[in-house]
C-alpha positions in Angstrom: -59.2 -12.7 -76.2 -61.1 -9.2 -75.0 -61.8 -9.2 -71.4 -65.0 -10.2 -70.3 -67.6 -7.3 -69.0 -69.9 -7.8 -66.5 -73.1 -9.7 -67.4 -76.4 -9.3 -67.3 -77.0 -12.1 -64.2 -74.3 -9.4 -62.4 -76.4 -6.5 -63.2 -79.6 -8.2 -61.9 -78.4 -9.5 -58.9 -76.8 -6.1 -57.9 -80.3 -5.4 -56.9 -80.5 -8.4 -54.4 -77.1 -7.1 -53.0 -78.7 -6.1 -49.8 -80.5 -9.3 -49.4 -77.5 -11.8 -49.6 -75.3 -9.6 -46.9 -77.3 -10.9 -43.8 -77.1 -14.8 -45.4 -73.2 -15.0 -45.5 -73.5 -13.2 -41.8 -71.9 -9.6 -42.8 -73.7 -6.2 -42.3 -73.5 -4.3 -45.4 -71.4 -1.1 -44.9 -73.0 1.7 -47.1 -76.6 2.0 -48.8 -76.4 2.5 -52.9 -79.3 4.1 -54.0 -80.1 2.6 -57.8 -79.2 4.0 -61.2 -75.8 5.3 -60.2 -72.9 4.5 -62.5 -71.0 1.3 -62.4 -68.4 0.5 -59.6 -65.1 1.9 -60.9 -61.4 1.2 -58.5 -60.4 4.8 -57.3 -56.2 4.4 -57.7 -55.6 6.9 -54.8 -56.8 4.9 -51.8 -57.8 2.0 -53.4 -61.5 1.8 -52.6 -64.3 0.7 -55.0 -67.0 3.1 -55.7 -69.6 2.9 -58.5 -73.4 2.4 -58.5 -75.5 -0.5 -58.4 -75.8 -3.4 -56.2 -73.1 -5.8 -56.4 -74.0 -9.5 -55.7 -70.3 -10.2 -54.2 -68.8 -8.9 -51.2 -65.7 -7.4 -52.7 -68.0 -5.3 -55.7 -69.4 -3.2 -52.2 -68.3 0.1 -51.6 -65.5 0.2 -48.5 -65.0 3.1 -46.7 -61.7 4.0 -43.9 -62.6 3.0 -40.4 -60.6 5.8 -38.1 -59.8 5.1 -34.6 -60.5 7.1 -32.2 -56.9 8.2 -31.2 -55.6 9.0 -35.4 -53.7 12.0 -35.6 -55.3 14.6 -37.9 -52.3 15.2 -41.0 -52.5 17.7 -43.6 -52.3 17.6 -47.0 -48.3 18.3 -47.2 -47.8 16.3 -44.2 -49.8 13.7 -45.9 -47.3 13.5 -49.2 -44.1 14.0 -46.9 -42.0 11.3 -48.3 -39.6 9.1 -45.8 -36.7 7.5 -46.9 -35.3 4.4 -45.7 -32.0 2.9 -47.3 -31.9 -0.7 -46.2 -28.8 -2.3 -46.2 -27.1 -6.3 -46.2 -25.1 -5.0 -43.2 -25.0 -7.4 -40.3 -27.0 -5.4 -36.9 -25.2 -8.2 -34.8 -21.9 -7.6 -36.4 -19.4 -6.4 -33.5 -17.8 -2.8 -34.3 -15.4 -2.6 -31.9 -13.2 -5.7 -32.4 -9.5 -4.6 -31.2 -6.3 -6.3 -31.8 -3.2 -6.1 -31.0 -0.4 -4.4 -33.3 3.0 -6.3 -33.2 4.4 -3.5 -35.5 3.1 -0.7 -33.4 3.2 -2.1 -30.3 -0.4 -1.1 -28.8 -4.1 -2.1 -29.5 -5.4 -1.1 -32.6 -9.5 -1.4 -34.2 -10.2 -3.5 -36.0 -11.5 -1.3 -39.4 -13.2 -3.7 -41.9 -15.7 -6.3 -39.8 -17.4 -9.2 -41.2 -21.1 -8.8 -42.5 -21.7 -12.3 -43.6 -24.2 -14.0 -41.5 -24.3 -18.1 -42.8 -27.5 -19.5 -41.7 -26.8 -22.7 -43.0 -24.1 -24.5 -44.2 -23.6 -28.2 -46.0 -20.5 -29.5 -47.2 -21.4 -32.2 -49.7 -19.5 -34.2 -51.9 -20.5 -33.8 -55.4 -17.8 -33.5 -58.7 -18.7 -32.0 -61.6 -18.9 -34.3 -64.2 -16.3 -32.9 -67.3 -13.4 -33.2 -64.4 -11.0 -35.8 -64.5 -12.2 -37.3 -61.1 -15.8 -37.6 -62.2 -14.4 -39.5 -65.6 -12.3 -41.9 -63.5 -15.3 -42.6 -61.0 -17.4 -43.4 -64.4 -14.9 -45.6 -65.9 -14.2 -47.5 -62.6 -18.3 -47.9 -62.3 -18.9 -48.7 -66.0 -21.0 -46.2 -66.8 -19.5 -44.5 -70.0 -18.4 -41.3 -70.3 -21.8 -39.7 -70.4 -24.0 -38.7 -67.1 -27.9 -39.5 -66.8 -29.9 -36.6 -66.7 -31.5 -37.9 -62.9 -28.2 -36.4 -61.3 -30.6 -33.0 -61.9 -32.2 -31.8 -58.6 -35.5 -33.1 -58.2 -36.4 -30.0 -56.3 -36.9 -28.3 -59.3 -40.3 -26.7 -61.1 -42.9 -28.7 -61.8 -42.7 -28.6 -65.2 -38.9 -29.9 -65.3 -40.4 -32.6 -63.0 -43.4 -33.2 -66.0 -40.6 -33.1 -68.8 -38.3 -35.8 -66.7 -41.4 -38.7 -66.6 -41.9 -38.3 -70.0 -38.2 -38.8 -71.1 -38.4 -42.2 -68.5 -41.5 -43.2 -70.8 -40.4 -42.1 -73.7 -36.8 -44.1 -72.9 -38.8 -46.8 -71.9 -41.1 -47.4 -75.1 -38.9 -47.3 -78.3 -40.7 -45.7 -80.9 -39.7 -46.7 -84.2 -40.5 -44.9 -87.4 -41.5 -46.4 -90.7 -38.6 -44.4 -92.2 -35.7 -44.9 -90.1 -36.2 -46.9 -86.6 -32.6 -48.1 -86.4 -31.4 -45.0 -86.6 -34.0 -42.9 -84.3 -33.2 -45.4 -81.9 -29.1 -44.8 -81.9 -30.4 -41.1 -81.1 -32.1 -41.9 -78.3 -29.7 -44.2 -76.9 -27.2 -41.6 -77.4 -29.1 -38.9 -76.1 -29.5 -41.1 -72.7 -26.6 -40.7 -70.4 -27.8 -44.1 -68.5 -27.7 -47.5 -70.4 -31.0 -49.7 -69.8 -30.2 -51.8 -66.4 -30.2 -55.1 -66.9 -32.4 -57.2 -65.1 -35.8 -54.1 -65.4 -34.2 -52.6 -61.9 -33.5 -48.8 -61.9 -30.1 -47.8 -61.4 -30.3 -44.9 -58.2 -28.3 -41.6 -59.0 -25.4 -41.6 -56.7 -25.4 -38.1 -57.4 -28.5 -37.1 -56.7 -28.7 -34.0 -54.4 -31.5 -32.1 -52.7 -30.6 -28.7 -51.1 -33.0 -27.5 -48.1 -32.5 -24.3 -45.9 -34.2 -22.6 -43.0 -34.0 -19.6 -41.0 -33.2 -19.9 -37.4 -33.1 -17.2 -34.7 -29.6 -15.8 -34.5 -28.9 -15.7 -30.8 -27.0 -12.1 -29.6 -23.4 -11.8 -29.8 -21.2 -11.3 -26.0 -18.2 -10.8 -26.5 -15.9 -10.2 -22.8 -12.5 -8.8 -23.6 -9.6 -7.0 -21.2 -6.9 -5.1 -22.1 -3.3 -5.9 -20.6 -0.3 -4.3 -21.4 2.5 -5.8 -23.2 4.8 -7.4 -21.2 8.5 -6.1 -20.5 11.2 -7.0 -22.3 14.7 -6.3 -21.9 17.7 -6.9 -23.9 19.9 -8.3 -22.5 24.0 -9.5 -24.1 27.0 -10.4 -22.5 30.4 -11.9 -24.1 32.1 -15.4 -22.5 35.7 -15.1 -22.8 37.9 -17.4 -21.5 38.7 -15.5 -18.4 35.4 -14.9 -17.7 35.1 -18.7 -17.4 37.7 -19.1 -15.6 37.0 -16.6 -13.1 33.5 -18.3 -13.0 35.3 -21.7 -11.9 37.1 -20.1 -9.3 34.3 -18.3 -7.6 32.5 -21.7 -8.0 35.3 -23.3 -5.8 35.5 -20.6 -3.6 31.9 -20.7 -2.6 32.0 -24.7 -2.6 35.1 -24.4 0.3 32.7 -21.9 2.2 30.1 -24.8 2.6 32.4 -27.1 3.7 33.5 -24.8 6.2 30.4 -23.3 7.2 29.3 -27.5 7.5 32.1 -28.5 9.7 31.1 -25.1 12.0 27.5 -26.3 12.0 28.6 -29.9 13.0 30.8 -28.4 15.5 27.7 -26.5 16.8 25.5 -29.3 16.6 27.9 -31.1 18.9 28.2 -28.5 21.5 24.1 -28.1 21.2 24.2 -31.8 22.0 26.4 -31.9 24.7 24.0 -29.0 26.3 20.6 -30.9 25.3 22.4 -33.9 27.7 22.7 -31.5 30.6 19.0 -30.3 30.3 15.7 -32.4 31.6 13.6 -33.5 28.9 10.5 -31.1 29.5 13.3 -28.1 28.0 14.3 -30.3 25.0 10.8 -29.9 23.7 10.4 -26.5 21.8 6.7 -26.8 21.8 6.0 -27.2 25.3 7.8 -24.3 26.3 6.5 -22.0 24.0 3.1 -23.3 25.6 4.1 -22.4 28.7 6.0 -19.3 28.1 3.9 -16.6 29.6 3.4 -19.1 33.1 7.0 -19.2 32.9 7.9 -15.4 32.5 5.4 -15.2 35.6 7.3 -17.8 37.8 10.7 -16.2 37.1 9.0 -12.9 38.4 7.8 -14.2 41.6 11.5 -15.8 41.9 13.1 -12.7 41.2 10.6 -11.1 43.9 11.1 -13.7 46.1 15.2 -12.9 45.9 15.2 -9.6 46.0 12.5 -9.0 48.7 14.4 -6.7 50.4 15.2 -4.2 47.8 11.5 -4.8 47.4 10.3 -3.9 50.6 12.9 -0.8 50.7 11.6 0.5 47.2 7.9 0.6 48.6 7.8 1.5 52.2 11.8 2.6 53.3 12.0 5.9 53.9 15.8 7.6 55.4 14.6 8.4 58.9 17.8 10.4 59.1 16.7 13.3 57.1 14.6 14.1 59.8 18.1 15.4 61.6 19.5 16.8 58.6 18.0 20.0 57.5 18.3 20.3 53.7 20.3 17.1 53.0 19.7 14.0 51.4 20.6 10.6 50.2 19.8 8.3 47.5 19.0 4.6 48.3 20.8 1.9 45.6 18.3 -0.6 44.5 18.1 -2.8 42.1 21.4 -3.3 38.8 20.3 -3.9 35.8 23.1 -5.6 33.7 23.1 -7.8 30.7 26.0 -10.3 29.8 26.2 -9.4 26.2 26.3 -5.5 26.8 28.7 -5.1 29.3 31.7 -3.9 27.3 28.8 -1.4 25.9 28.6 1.6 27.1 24.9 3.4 28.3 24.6 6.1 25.7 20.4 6.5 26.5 18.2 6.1 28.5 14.2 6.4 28.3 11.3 5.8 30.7 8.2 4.1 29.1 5.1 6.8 29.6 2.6 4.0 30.1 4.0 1.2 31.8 6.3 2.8 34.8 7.7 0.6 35.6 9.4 -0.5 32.0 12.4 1.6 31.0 14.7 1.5 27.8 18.5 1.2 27.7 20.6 2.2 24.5 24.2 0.7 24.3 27.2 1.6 22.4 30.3 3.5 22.7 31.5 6.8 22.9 35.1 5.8 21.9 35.7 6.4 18.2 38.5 4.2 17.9 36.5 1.0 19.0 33.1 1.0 17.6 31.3 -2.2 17.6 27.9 -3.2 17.1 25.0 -1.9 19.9 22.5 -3.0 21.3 18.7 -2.0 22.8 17.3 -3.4 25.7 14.4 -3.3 27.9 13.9 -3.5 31.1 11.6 -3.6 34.1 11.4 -3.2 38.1 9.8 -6.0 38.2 12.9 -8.1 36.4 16.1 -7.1 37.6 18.3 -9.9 36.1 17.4 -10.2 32.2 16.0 -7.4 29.9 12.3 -8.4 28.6 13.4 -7.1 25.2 16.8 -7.4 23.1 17.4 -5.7 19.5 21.0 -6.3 18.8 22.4 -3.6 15.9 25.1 -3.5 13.5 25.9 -0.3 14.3 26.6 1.6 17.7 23.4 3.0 19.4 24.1 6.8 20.3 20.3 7.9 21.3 16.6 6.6 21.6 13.3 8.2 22.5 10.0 6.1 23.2 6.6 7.6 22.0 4.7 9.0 24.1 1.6 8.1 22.9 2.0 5.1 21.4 4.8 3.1 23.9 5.6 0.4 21.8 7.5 2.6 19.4 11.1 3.6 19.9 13.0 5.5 18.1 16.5 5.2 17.9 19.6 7.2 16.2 23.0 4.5 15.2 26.8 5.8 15.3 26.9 5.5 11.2 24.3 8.3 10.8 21.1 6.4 10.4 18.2 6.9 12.1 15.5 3.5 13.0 12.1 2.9 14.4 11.8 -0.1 16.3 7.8 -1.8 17.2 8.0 -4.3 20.6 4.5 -5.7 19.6 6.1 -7.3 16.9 8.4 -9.8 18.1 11.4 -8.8 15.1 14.7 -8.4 15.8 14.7 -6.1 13.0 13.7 -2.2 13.4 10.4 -1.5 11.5 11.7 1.4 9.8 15.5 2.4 9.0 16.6 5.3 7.3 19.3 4.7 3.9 21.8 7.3 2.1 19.1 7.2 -0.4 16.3 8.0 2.2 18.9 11.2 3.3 20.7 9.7 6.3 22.9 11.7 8.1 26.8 11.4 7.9 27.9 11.2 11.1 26.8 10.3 14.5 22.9 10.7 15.6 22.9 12.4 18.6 19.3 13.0 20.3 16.0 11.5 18.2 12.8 13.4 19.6 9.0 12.3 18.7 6.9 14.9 18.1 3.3 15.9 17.7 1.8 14.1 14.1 1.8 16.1 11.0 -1.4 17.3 9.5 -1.6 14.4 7.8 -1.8 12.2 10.9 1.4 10.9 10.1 4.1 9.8 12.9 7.2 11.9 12.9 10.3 12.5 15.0 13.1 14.8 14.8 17.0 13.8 14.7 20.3 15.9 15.3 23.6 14.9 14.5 27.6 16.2 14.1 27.0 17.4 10.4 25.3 20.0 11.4 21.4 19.2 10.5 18.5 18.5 12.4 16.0 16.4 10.4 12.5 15.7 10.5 11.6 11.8 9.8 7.8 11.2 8.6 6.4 7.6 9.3 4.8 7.1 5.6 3.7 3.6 4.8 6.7 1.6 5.0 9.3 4.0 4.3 10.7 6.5 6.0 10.5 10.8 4.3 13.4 13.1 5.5 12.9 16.9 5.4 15.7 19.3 6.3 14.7 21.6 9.2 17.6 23.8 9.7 21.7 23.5 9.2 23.7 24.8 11.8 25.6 27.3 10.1 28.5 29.3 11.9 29.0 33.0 11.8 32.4 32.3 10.7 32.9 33.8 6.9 33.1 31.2 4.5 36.4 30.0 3.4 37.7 29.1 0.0 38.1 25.7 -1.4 40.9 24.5 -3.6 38.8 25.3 -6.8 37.6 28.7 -6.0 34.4 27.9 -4.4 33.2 29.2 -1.0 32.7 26.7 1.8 30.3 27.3 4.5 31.3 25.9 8.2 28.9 24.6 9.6 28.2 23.4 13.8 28.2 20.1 14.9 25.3 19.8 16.7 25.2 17.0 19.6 21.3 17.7 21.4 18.2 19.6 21.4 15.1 19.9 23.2 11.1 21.2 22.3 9.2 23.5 24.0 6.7 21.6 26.1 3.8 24.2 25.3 5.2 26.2 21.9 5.2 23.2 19.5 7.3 24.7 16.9 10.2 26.0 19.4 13.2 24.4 20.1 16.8 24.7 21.1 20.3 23.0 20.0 23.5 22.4 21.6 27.0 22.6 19.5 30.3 20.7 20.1 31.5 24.7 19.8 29.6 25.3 23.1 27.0 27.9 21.9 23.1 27.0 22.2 21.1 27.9 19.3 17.4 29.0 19.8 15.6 27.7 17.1 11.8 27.3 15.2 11.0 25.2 12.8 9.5 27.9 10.6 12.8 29.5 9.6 15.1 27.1 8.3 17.8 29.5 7.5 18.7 31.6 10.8 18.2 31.2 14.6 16.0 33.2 17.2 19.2 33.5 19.3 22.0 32.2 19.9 23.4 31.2 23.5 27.5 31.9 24.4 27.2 29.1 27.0 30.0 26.6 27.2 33.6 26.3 26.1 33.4 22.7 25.5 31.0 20.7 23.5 27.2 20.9 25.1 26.5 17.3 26.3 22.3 18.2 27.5 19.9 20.8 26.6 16.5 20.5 28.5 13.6 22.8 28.8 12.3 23.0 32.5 9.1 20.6 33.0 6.8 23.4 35.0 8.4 27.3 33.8 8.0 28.1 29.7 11.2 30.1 29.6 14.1 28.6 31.8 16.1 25.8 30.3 19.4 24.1 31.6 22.7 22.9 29.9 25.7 21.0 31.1 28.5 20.5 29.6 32.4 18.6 29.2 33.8 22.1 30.6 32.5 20.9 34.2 29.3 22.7 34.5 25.8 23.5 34.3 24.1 26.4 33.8 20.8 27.2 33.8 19.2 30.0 31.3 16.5 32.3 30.9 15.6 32.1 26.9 14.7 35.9 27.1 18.1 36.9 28.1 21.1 36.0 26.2 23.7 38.1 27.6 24.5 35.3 30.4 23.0 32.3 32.9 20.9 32.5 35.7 22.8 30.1 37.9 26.3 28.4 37.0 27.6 25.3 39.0 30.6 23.7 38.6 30.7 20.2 39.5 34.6 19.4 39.3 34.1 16.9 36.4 32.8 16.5 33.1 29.4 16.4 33.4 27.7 13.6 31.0 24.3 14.7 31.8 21.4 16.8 33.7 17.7 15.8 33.7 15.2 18.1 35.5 12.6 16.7 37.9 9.2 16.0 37.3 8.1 17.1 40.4 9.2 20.2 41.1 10.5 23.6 39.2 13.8 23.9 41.2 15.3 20.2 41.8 17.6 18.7 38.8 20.3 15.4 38.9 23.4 15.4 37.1 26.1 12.7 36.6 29.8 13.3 35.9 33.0 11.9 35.0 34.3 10.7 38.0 31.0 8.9 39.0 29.2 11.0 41.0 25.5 11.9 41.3 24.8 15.6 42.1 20.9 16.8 43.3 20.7 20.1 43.6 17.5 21.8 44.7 17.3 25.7 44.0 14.9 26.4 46.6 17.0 24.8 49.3 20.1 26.2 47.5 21.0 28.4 45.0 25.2 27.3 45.3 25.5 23.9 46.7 24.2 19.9 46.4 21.7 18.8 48.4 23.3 15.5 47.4 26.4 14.5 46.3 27.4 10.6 46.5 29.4 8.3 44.6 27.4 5.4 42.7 29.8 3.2 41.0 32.6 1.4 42.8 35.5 1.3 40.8 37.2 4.7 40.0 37.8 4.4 36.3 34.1 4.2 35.9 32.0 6.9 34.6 28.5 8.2 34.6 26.9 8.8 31.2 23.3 9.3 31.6 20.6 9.8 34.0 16.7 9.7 34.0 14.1 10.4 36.4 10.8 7.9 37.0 7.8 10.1 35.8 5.3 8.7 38.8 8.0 6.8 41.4 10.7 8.6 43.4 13.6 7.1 41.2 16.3 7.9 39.1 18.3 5.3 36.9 22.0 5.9 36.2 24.2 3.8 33.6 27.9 4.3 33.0 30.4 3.3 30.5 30.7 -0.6 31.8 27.1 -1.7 30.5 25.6 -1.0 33.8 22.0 0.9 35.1 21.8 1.5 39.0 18.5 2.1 40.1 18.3 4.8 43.4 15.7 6.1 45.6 15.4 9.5 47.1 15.0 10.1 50.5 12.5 12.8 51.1 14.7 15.3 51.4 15.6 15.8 47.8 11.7 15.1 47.1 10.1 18.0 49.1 6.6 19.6 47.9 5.4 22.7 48.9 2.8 22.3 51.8 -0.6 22.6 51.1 -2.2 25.6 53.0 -5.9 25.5 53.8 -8.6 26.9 51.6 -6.0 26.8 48.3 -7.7 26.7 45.0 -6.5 25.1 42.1 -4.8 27.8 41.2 -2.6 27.4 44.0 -2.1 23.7 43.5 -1.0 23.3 40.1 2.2 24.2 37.9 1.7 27.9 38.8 2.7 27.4 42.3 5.8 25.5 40.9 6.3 28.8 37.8 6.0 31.2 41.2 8.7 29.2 42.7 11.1 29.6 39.8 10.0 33.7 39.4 11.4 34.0 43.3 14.5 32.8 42.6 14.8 34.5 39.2 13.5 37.7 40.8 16.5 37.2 43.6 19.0 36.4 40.7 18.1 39.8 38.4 18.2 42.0 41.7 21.4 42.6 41.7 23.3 42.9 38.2 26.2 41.3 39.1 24.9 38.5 40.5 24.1 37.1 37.0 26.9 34.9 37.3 26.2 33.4 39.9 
C-alpha cells in the first residue's frame, strides 16, 4: 500500500498554524512566510525545514538553542571522531589479588581475575522431561509418558499466550468432522500431553516456572590483606639406638637421685629454718610486715649504731690532736670506725672507691691476690654512718681484682673479676646480678683485670670505661643497650725482638700491664704500669706505640696516679719498696725516690694539696709524707693493723672529710683521721685574688720543689 501524502485539510490548516500555537500554550519558534516549499527532514542535524504552515507541533521548523557558555568548534574539530571500546570487564573486579606460592615459596599475583558479576541467582528444581528421572516421576504420578504443553513459561510473548487459550478451547470443544471424527479426535488426544481431569478440575503444572530478575546496586569491594613471612622450618633427624636409650635411662635416674637429695637438703633446711623461726618473736616471722617497715628499721639501726659508737662519733667531728701543736712538722692519724663483714673476711681488700656524691658512702672490692686459692669475691658498700653491716652486697663467682664508681652517675660501678671479665653493677636496682658483664664472645680479657676507669661519654652519649689487665691490652667498654662493645686501645708490646715459635712464625712479647691512670685535664692521655717495672706514656690516638716510656721500677708497678692540682707530675710505687714520683717531660729519671722498707701495695695522692700523698706497705704500715714539709722523710709513719702477718693493700682518701680508709689482706677497712698536721693549707694572706686561692697556688707549690730538685743535676735521685 503507497504511503499516504499529506492532504488537502493539512495544506489548509498550515495556514492557521500560527493561530493554534497560543491555544495548546506554546510560542511558536520561527515565522514561515507562505508559498515556500514543503517541510522536508534535513539528515545532518535532524531539523525540519520546509514551507507552509503546519497545523501540528512537530511539522514546525526547530532551530538549536546555544547556551551562553558553548565552546565555538570548527569544522575538523567538529567531525573529530572519538573512540570508545566498551568492554564486559568487571570495574569492581580486584587486580591485585596475591597468593601465596607453596612451590616457590613467596607471594605471587594472582594473573587471570574473575569478571563475572551474578546479579541474581535461583537454584530451582526443574528436570528435563526425555531424562530418565522425569519418566519415573511421570509413571509414579500417572501421567503417561508425554508432558502438557502448560510446563511452557507463561512469561512468554503475547502471542504464545493467544495460541495457548485457544489450544485449552480447542481441547475443550471436540470438533468432529463429517469425514473422520473418531479419528481427528485420536489426534488431538494424542497431540495433548495432559489427559482430560476427571471430575472438570484443572490439573496445575508442577513444573511450571516463571524466571524474574533485577538489577541491584553492587556495593564496593574492601578487601584488607597483610603480608607475613613464612614461618621457619627446620629439619631436624636423629637415630635411637639402643645405647642411646639406655644412656637416656641412666641420666633419667641420675637426675631422679639428685631430687631426692636436693629434697632431703631442703627438709634439712626447713628444719633448721624452723628451729630459728622458734627463737624469733612473731612480728619477724611475718615477711610482709618487715618489708613495710624496712626503711623505719634501717633508720633505728642507725641511731643504735650512733648511739654505740658515740664516741668515735664525737672524735670524727670535733677531736682534733692538741699535740701537734708541740710537734713541728709531725702528725698522727686517729683509728675510727672497722668496717668488716662476716662473709668476707678470708677475702682480701683488692679496691677501694669513694662515692663522689654521697661522702659518706664508700665501695669495697674483695678477693685474693693469691693464685693458688681463688675463690669467689665479693662487693660491698659501706657507710660512716653504718659501721657494722655493708648497705649493699653483690657476691661474685669470680675474684674481684678492681672497681671504679661513676662519677657522674654514683649508682654505677664498675668492676674488673680475676677470670678476665669486666661487669657493671646498678645499686638502684636491687639485683644481685651485675647489669652488664663482658663474655669471650663480647672480647674478655684472659687474665686478671687489674684497674677499670670510667671515662668521659663517647660522642654518641654512650657510657664507657676503660680496663687493663696481665695480657697486655687496655680495652675500652661501651655501654650500648644491653650489651656491652669492646674496642682495643693499645697492646703493650715490648721492645724485645720477636721470637720464633715452633712452626716458624714470629711471636711478639708483649707486657703485662697491672694499672693506669688519665690525665685529669688532657682527656685522651694516659699512663700504664707493667709487671716489668717500666711506665708507658700513652694516648688513645695511637694504638700502636707509646709517647714514652718510663725505666722506673725493677719489680712489677703496683699504682700509677696523676697528681690531683699539677698537669705533669705523677707518682708510682711499687713491690721493689718504693715510690717515686715523675715529671712526664723528663724520662731520663724521678723527681723524688722513697724507700719505705716494704713492699708498697699502694699510694694515693691528696685531694687537698699538691705535695701530701699516703702509702701502705707490706708490713702494715701507713706512710704520709708531705713534700713541703719534707722532701726525704714521713710526716707520719704508724702501724694500723695489730697482728704482724697482716698486710696493707689499698688506700683511699675522703674527697670532702679529713679521712683515709685502709683494708688489708684479712677482709678488713680501718677508717683514720688526720691530725692537722698532715692536713696543713697554705695561709691565706690579705688582699689575695682568686688567682692566688685556687689550684695555681697548689701548681706553684709543686714548681718550688721541682725548681729545688732540677738545681742541682745530681740531685735527680733524690
Amino acid at each position: 500500500m503507497p504511503p499516504k501524502g499529506p492532504g488537502k485539510g493539512k495544506q489548509a490548516g498550515a495556514g492557521q498554524g500560527l493561530q493554534a500555537n497560543p491555544k495548546r500554550g506554546r510560542p511558536s519558534r520561527v515565522s514561515v512566510a507562505p508559498g515556500r516549499a514543503p517541510f522536508a527532514r534535513d539528515d545532518d542535524d535532524m531539523t525540519e525545514t520546509g514551507d507552509g504552515q503546519g497545523g501540528e507541533d512537530w511539522m514546525q521548523p526547530k532551530t538549536l538553542v546555544k547556551p551562553d557558555d558553548q565552546l565555538d568548534l570548527s569544522e575538523v574539530e567538529l567531525k573529530e571522531e572519538f573512540t570508545r571500546i566498551l568492554t564486559a570487564n568487571n570495574p569492581h573486579a580486584p587486580q591485585n589479588i596475591v597468593r601465596f606460592s607453596f612451590k616457590e615459596r613467596c607471594f605471587k599475583q594472582t594473573s587471570s581475575v574473575d569478571q563475572l558479576a551474578i546479579h541474581f541467582s535461583l537454584d530451582g528444581n526443574m528436570l528435563h522431561k526425555d531424562s530418565d528421572e522425569a519418566r519415573r516421576q511421570q509413571a509414579k504420578l500417572g501421567l503417561g509418558e508425554a508432558v502438557s504443553e502448560q510446563t511452557i513459561s507463561e512469561v512468554g510473548e503475547e502471542k504464545k499466550e493467544e495460541g495457548d487459550e485457544e489450544g485449552k478451547e480447542e481441547a475443550k470443544t471436540p470438533v468432529t468432522s463429517p469425514e473422520g471424527g473418531e479419528e481427528g479426535g485420536e489426534k488431538r488426544e494424542e497431540e495433548t500431553t495432559t489427559p482430560a481431569p476427571t471430575g472438570g478440575q484443572k490439573l496445575t503444572n508442577q513444573f511450571n516456572f516463571s524466571e524474574r530478575a533485577s538489577q541491584t546496586y553492587n556495593n564496593p569491594y574492601r578487601e584488607r590483606g597483610t603480608a607475613t613471612e613464612p614461618p621457619p622450618r627446620a629439619t631436624f633427624s636423629s637415630n635411637a639406638t639402643q645405647w642411646e636409650i639406655y644412656d637416656a635411662y641412666v641420666e633419667d635416674l641420675e637426675r631422679q637421685a639428685e631430687e631426692k637429695s636436693k629434697e632431703k637438703k631442703q627438709a634439712m633446711m626447713k628444719k633448721d629454718e624452723e628451729k630459728t623461726k622458734k627463737k624469733l618473736t612473731a612480728v619477724e616471722t611475718q615477711g610482709d610486715d618487715i618489708s613495710r617497715i624496712a626503711r623505719a628499721s634501717k633508720i633505728m639501726e642507725r641511731m643504735v649504731n650512733q648511739n654505740t659508737y658515740d664516741d668515735i662519733a664525737q672524735d670524727f667531728k670535733y677531736w682534733e690532736d692538741v699535740s701537734d701543736d708541740f710537734r713541728e712538722q709531725e702528725g698522727t692519724l686517729l683509728p675510727l670506725w672497722k668496717f668488716s663483714y662476716e662473709k668476707a673476711k678470708r677475702l682480701a681488700v683488692t679496691a677501694l672507691c669513694w662515692n663522689p656524691k654521697y661522702k659518706d658512702l664508700f665501695a669495697v672490692g674483695h678477693g685474693s691476690y693469691d693464685f693458688m686459692k681463688q675463690a669467689q669475691g665479693m662487693v660491698c658498700y659501706y657507710t660512716l654512718k653504718n659501721p657494722s653491716f655493708p648497705e649493699f652486697i653483690y657476691p661474685v663467682d669470680s675474684g674481684l681484682m678492681c672497681l671504679d664508681i661513676h662519677p657522674e652517675h654514683p649508682y654505677l660501678c664498675a668492676v674488673g673479676y680475676y677470670d678476665g671479665s669486666v661487669g657493671v653493677y646498678n645499686v638502684v636496682e636491687k639485683v644481685p646480678k651485675p647489669l652488664y658483664r663482658s663474655t669471650a664472645k663480647t672480647g674478655k680479657h684472659t687474665d686478671p683485670v687489674w684497674q677499670v676507669s670510667w671515662q668521659k661519654d663517647d660522642l654518641d652519649n654512650n657510657l664507657n670505661f676503660f680496663s687493663v689487665s696481665s695480657d697486655g691490652r687496655v680495652v675500652s667498654w661501651t655501654l650500648v643497650k644491653n650489651e656491652l662493645i669492646h674496642t682495643d686501645i693499645i697492646t703493650l708490646k715490648m721492645d724485645e725482638a720477636p721470637q720464633e715459635g715452633p712452626d716458624g712464625t714470629q711471636i711478639v712479647t708483649l707486657g703485662c700491664g697491672t694499672c693506669f691512670d688519665f690525665h685529669k685535664q688532657t682527656d685522651y692521655l694516659f699512663l700504664v704500669g707493667t709487671e716489668e717495672g717500666k711506665i708507658h706514656k700513652c694516648s688513645k690516638a695511637y694504638s700502636s706505640q707509646f709517647l714514652d716510656t718510663f725505666d722506673a721500677h725493677h719489680m712489677a708497678v703496683y699504682k700509677v696516679q696523676w697528681n690531683t692540682f699539677h698537669p705533669k707530675i705523677f707518682i708510682s710505687c711499687s713491690a721493689d719498696w718504693s715510690v717515686k714520683i715523675w715529671d712526664s717531660t723528663y724520662t731520663k729519671g724521678p723527681m723524688f725516690t722513697f724507700d719505705l722498707g716494704s713492699s708498697v701495695g699502694d699510694v694515693a695522692w691528696a685531694p687537698y694539696s699538691s705535695t701530701v700523698f699516703a702509702a701502705v706497705t707490706a708490713d702494715g704500715k701507713v706512710f704520709v709524707y708531705d713534700l713541703n714539709v719534707n722532701k726525704y722523710e714521713p710526716i707520719c709513719e704508724q702501724a694500723v693493723v695489730q697482728k704482724k702477718k697482716t698486710k696493707l693493700t689499698h688506700i683511699a682518701f675522703n674527697p670532702t672529710n679529713p679521712i683515709v680508709v685502709v683494708g688489708d689482706d684479712r677482709g678488713h677497712i680501718t677508717s683514720m683521721k688526720l691530725s692537722p698536721n698532715l692536713r696543713k693549707v697554705p695561709k691565706e694572706k690579705k688582699g689575695a685574688t682568686a688567682e692566688t686561692k685556687g689550684p695555681e697556688v697548689e701548681i706553684a707549690k709543686m714548681d718550688k720543689l721541682l725548681a729545688l730538685v732540677r738545681e742541682p743535676p745530681q740531685s735527680k735521685d733524690k
